[in-house]
N, C-alpha and C positions, 0 to 999 in steps of 0.2 A: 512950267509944268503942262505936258499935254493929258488927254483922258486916258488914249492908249499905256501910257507912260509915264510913270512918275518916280521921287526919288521916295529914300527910306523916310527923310524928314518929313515929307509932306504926308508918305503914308500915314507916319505916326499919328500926326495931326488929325487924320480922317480916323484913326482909331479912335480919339480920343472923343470927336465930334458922336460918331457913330456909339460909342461905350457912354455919355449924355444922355443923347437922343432915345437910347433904349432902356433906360431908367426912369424916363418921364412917363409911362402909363403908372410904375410904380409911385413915384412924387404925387402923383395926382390922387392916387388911393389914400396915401398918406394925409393929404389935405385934405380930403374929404372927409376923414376919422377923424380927423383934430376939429373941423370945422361943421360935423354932423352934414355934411352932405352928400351919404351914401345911400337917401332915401329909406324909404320904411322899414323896408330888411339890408341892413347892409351886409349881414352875412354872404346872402345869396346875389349881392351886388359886387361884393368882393371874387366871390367864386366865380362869377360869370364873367368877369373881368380879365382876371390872371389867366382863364381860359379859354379865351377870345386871343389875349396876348401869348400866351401858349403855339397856339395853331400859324398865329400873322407868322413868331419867328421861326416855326416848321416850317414855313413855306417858302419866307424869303432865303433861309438855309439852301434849302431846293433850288431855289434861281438861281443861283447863284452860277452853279457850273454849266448851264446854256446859256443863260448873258453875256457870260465871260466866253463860250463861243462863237455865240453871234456878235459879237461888241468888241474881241478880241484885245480884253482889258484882262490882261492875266492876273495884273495885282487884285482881282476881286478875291482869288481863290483866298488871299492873306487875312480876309477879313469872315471868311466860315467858320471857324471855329472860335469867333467870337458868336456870332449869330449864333450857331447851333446852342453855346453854353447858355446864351440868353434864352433860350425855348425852354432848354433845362431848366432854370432856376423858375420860371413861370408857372413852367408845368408842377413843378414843386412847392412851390405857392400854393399853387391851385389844390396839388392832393393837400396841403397840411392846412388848407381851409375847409374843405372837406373833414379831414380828420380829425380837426382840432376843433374849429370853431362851431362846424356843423355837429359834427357825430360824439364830439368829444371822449373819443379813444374809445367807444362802448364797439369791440370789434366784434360781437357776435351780431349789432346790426347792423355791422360794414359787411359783415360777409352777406346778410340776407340781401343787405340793397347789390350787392356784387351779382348774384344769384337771380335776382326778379328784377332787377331792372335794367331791360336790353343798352340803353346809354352808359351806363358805368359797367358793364359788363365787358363792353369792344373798349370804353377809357380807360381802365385798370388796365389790363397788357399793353395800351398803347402806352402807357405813360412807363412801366416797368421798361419795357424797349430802350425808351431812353438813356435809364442808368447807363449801361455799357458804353452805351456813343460817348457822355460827358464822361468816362471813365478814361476810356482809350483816345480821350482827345490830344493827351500831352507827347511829345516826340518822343520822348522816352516810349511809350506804352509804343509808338508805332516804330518803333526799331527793334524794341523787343518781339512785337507780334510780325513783325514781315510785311511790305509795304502792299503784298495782293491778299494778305490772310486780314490785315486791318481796313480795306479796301472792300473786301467778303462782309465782313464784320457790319460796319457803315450804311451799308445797303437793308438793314433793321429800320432806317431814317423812313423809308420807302412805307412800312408797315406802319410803323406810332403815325404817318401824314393820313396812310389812308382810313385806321382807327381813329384819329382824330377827329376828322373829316364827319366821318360814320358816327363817333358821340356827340358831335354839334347837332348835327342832324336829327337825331333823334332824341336829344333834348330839347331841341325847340319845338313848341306846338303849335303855333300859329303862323307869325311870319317867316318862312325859309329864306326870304331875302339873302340875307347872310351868307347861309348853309352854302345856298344853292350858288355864291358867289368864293366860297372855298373850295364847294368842289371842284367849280369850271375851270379857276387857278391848278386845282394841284391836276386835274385831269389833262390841262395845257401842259405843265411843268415834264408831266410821265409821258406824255404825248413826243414830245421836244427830246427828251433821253432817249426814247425807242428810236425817234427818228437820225439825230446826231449814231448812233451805235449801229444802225442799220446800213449807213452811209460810210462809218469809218472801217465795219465788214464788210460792204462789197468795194471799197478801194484795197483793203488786203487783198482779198482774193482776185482784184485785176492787176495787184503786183506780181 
């Protein structure tokens, strides 16, 4: 097996590693419930958690397709729509720890905190964006939608990264460390798409 190249078996196998590896932030929450070591609040150690792992697989999602053309490993593209689902299901955590375990379904003071506080304000839409990408992630959905109308569609990834981004941000109040290390990522990432799309338009236009 080379990097550029590999067979369907070996893929699989990296599916299977990869589909592991991204269930362990979850295992660990789990351990840490069972074994009381989610510190003093572990509500809000919960939520801060899933929503940390939220943003990492928005982002690796995003690398995805300039790695794969810098690195010219096209089997990376096979493994996006794992990643992306995995953000999904994070991000879903994350709202129904919010929902559930914080707010406990009392929705008239989901909608105030929606309203007054600028970080769940850009989180809410970013997280709704979502829905439709893990919706229309199955081939069926993109043969029914047309492969440049689901292609259209997709590029919402762009928005929930850069709201995400933006609710990190402005929940944190002290150390940005973090923040300011998601955004240099996704700003690198969007950087790298202009740049690849700017290049693949002016080789058209010198054909």
């Amino acid at each position: 097996m080379t990097f550029k190249y590999i067979d369907n078996k070996s893929l699989s196998c990296l599916k299977v590693v990869v589909f592991i590896l991204a269930l362990v932030p979850l295992c660990r929450l789990i351990y840490g419930g069972f074994n009381d070591a989610l510190g003093a609040n572990p509500i809000e150690k919960i939520t801060h958690n899933t929503g940390y792992w939220t943003l990492t697989f928005l982002l690796i999602t995003l690398a995805v397709t300039p790695f794969r053309q810098l690195s010219g490993w096209q089997w990376l593209v096979r493994l996006r729509r794992m990643l992306g689902l995995f953000a999904f299901f994070y991000g879903c955590l994350h709202f129904l720890t919010y929902l559930v375990l914080d707010q406990f379904f009392d929705w008239e003071s989901i909608l105030k905190d929606i309203l007054k506080r600028p970080y769940i304000t850009v989180g809410f839409p970013a997280f709704l964006l979502m829905i439709p990408l893990a919706l229309t992630s199955t081939d069926a959905m993109i043969r029914r939608l047309g492969g440049k109308q689901w292609r259209l569609l997709h590029r919402l990834i762009y928005l929930s990264a850069i709201g995400g981004v933006v609710h990190y941000w402005w929940l944190v109040k002290k150390d940005l460390s973090n923040p300011i290390i998601f955004a240099a990522v996704l700003a690198l990432l969007l950087g790298l798409r202009l740049l690849f799309w700017w290049i693949q338009t002016r080789n058209r236009k010198a054909v």
